[in-house]
C-alpha positions, 0 to 999 in steps of 0.5 A: 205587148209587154205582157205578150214578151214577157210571158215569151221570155218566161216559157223560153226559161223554163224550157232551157234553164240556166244552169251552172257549168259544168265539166269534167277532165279527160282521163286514160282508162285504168280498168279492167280490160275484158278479155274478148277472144276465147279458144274453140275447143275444137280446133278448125283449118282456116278457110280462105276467103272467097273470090269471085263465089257464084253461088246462085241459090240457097244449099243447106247440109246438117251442119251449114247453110249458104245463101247466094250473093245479095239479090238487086232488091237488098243492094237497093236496101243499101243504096236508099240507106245512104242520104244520111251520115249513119252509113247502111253498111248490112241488110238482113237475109231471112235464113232456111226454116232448117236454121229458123226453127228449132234446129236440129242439133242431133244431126250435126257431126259431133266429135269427144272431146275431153269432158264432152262433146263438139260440134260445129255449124257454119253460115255463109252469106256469100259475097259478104265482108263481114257478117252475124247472124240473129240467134234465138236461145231457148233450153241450153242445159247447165255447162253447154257452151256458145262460140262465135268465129271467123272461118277466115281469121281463127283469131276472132272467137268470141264466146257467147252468153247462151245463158241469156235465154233470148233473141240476140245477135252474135258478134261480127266477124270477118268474112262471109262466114260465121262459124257457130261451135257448141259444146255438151258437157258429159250427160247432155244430150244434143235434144236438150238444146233449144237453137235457132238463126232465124236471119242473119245480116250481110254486110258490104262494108268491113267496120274492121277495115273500112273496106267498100264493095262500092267507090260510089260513096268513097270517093264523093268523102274519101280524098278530102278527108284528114288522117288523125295521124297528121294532127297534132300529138294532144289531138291524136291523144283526144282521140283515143277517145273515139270509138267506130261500131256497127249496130244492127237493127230488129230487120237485119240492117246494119249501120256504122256510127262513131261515139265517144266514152266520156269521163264522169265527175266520180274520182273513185270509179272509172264507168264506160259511159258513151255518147252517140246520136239517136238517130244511130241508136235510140232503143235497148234492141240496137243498143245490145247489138253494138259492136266496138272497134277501138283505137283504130287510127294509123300509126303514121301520117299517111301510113296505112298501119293501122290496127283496132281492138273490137269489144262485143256485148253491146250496151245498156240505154240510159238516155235517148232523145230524139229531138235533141239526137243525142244517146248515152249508153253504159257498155257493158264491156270495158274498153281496151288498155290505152283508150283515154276517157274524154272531158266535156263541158256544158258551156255554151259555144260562143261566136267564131269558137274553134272547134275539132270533130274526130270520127270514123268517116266511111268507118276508115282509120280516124279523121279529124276536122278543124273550123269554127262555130258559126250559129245555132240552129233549130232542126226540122224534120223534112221527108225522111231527112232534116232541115235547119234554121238560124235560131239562137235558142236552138238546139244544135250547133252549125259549123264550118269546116276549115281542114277536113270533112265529115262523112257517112259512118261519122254520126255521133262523132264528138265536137271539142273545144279547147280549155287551158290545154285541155279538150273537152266534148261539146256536142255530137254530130246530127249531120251535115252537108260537107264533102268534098265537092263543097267541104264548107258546107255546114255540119250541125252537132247536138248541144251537150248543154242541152243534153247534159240536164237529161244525164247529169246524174250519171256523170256529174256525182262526185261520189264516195271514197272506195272504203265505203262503196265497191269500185265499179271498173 
């Protein structure tokens, strides 16, 4: 027996090591910011946004294609995506073989402009919020330019990295058109360019404005949870840490998450490190997609003045572990001026610890949840969800809220506890049962300890002076 329990205690060691703690200190972002908005060369009318389109069925012209409303059989796409707290907020929508295929660039309408030429092509999912499209780059000669816009809001341009020569998703834009610009400098010819959209993704709910097409999932959340606004001033400065994006998937469908941009230990660089679930992102495909919407939170406790900064260009996977629901992407953009870099810490919760959940719940203006560590559990997976049971050495956290929820759209959300004044990261969110209905049902959160072995080579080097290493912003 005694051999039987020490050999027990032996693989539970190996398994989860102990390890010395370990932590960093929030710090505000002092990078260069990426600059995202560009300007069309040439200059469109803004459309207005549609009301009440009917359109029944599929038209093209050479240079735009329409596809109807959303079909029963995609709604239903979106409503058996919604048992989780990673909100299905787009399904994807095959387009024409005219725009899947190799489209044909000689039979758009093209305009001189100075040092070549424009043309401008435009897709619309009617019904949409907000939409992409999945781009197929071949040829695309030396000096042509790749723009993305809003028809409905000329602010949003973004540019593209047509250099890529890939499959990729553009960016999100507003409305239920995207509008596509390409540019040929003098000497190359439409013919030259290799351009295809084999699908694009509709969505239903605005990642920008936290708009729903449905108040079935928004009022099962949406009355019970807390405002950031309404938290104290150090919890509203934490949460410039929080960021909400929209990820799309390989088959069009799109989902809203919350992550967090974590502070490293390197006193000479300032790298854009974010940690998320897995079961939000967990490949380089829906990593690359990732769309940032950042510092969107109201200005005022009950207010509706809100305001958010999008980044594009998705991300590089580092780590994912599914067992574990945590993922920890480099973007590859910088976040905007005023994001503060969150602090963390791989100490262990204890027995009734305070902690603090900040998220984008239903990918509203911050939310903010207070309560308590109640127990460690260990996750089972169970018919396209999960289950969890009390076991000391699991790997995940149960809480239980005193003020405020979670909600669909606030998976990989952080959880933080306080130190000396200071807040730091210690887990991201799995999921949970709290709603409004039941607001003290147990949420579970990944342990950062258990996942700090798999990423402390990223954000525990301490590093080396500038004068003997390029800074990295």
């Amino acid at each position: 027996m005694m051999k039987t329990l020490t050999l027990t205690c032996l693989l539970l060691a190996l398994a989860h090591p102990v390890q010395a703690n370990s932590r960093a200190e929030p710090e505000v972002f002092q990078g260069e910011t990426a600059t995202e908005t560009v300007a069309l060369r040439l200059p469109v009318l803004p459309k207005a946004a549609a009301r009440g389109a009917t359109t029944r069925s599929t038209t093209a012209t050479a240079n735009a294609v329409s596809l109807p409303a959303l079909q029963d059989a995609e709604l239903q796409l979106l409503q058996n995506g919604q048992g989780t707290k990673a909100y299905r907020v787009g399904v994807g929508r095959a387009l024409p073989s005219s725009v899947s295929d190799t489209m044909d660039l000689n039979a758009w309408q093209w305009t001189t402009v100075s040092g070549g030429k424009v043309a401008h092509f435009s897709v619309t999912s009617t019904g949409a919020v907000r939409v992409r499209a999945q781009v197929q780059i071949g040829n695309f000669p030396a000096g042509a330019e790749l723009r993305f816009y809003s028809p409905t809001n000329l602010a949003q341009v973004f540019a593209a990295d047509a250099a890529a020569h890939s499959l990729a998703w553009s960016p999100t834009v507003e409305g239920d058109t995207l509008g596509m610009e390409v540019f040929l400098p003098t000497g190359v010819t439409p013919q030259q360019v290799e351009l295809a959209l084999p699908q694009l993704s509709h969505l239903v709910v605005d990642p920008a404005s936290s708009q729903l097409k449905s108040s079935i999932v928004k009022e099962e959340y949406a009355s019970c949870q807390q405002d950031i606004a309404c938290a104290s001033p150090a919890w509203q400065e934490t949460g410039k840490a929080v960021a909400r994006y929209v990820f799309t998937e390989a088959d069009g469908l799109s989902y809203l998450c919350s992550g967090t941009v974590l502070a490293d230990n390197d006193v000479y660089t300032q790298v854009p490190y974010f940690f998320t679930a897995a079961h939000c992102v967990d490949n380089q495909q829906a990593a690359s997609t990732m769309d940032l919407f950042w510092l969107y939170a109201n200005a005022t406790c009950g207010g509706t003045n809100s305001s958010f900064t999008q980044t594009t260009g998705g991300a590089q996977l580092l780590m994912s572990k599914t067992a574990l629901d945590t993922t920890f992407v480099r973007l590859n953009k910088n976040p905007p001026t005023g994001v503060l870099m969150s602090g963390w810490t791989n100490t262990p919760l204890t027995s009734n610890q305070a902690v603090t959940g900040i998220h984008h719940g239903l990918g509203s203006p911050k939310k903010y949840a207070m309560g308590n560590f109640q127990a460690h559990m260990r996750m089972e997976t169970l018919n396209g969800g999960y289950s969890v049971i009390p076991d000391t050495n699991g790997d995940f956290s149960s809480v239980q809220w005193h003020t405020g929820i979670t909600a669909p759209g606030s998976s990989g959300s952080g959880i933080w506890v306080e130190q000396g004044g200071k807040h730091y990261l210690n887990g991201s969110l799995l999921g949970g049962s709290s709603d409004c209905a039941n607001p003290a049902a147990p949420d579970e959160y990944s342990r950062f300890e258990r996942t700090w072995p798999l990423i402390s080579s990223w954000l525990g080097a301490t590093g080396t002076p500038p004068s003997l290493r390029k800074r990295s912003f």
